[in-house]
C-alpha positions as CSV (number, residue, x, y, z in Angstrom):
1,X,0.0,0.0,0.0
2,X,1.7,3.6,-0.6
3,X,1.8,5.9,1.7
4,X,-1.1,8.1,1.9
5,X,1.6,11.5,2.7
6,X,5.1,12.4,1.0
7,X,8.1,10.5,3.0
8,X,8.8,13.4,5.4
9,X,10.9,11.6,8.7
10,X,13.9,10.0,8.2
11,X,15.8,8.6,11.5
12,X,19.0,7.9,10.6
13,X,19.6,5.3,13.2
14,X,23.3,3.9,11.9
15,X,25.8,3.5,14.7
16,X,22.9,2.3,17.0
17,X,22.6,-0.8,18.7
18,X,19.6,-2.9,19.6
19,X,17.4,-1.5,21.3
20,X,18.1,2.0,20.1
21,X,16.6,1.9,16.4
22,X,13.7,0.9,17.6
23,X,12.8,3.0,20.6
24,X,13.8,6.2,18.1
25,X,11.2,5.0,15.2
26,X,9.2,4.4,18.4
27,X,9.6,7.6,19.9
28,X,8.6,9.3,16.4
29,X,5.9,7.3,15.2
30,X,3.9,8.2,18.0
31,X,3.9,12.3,17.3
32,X,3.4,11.4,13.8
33,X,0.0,12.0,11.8
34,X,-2.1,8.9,10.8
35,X,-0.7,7.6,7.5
36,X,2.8,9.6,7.7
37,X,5.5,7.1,6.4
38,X,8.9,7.3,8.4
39,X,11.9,6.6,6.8
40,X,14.6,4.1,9.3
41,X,18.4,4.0,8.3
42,X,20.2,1.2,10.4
43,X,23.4,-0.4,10.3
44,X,22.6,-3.3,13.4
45,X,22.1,-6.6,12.1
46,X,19.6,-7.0,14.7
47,X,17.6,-4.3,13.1
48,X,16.3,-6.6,10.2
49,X,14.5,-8.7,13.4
50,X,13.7,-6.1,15.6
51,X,12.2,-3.6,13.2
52,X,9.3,-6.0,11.8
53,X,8.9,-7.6,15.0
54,X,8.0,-4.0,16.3
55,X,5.2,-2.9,13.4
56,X,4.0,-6.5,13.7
57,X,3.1,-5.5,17.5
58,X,2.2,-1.9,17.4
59,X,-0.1,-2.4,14.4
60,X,2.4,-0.2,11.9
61,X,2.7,-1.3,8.4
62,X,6.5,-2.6,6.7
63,X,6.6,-1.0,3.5
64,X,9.7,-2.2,2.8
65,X,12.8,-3.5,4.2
66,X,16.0,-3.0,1.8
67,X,19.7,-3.6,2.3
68,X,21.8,-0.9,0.9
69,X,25.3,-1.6,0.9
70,X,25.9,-1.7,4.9
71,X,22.7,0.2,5.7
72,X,19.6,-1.2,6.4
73,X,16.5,0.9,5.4
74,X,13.5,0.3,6.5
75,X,10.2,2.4,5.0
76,X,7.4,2.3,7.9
77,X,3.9,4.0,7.6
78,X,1.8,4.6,10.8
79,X,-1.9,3.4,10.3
80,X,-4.9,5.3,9.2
């Protein structure tokens, strides 16, 4: 599903280790408007796991997950 808004958060999360990516998307999903798509750049392997794990439980939809070069990104849109 696209997103319903332009991409306008990025968290640029690299040099963070587990838990920190996810507390930060977290942290700005929750002040985000309905449909808002946040874009998540990570570099911890754990971040491929935890990431889907978290929009799995808090009900957020995994846009897509891509690996670019060392960098994990990660394109999340907060429900409607």
């Amino acid at each position: 599903m696209p997103c319903l808004m332009k991409i306008t958060e990025e968290i640029d999360a690299r040099g963070l280790r587990c838990p920190l990516p996810v507390l930060r998307a977290q942290k700005r999903l929750r002040d985000l408007a309905p449909g808002t798509c946040l874009r998540l750049l990570a570099d911890d392997p754990m971040a491929q796991i935890d990431l889907p794990h978290f929009c799995h439980e808090s009900g957020h939809e995994l846009l897509s997950s891509q690996q670019d070069g060392a960098t994990h990104v990660f394109l999340i849109r907060k429900p409607a």
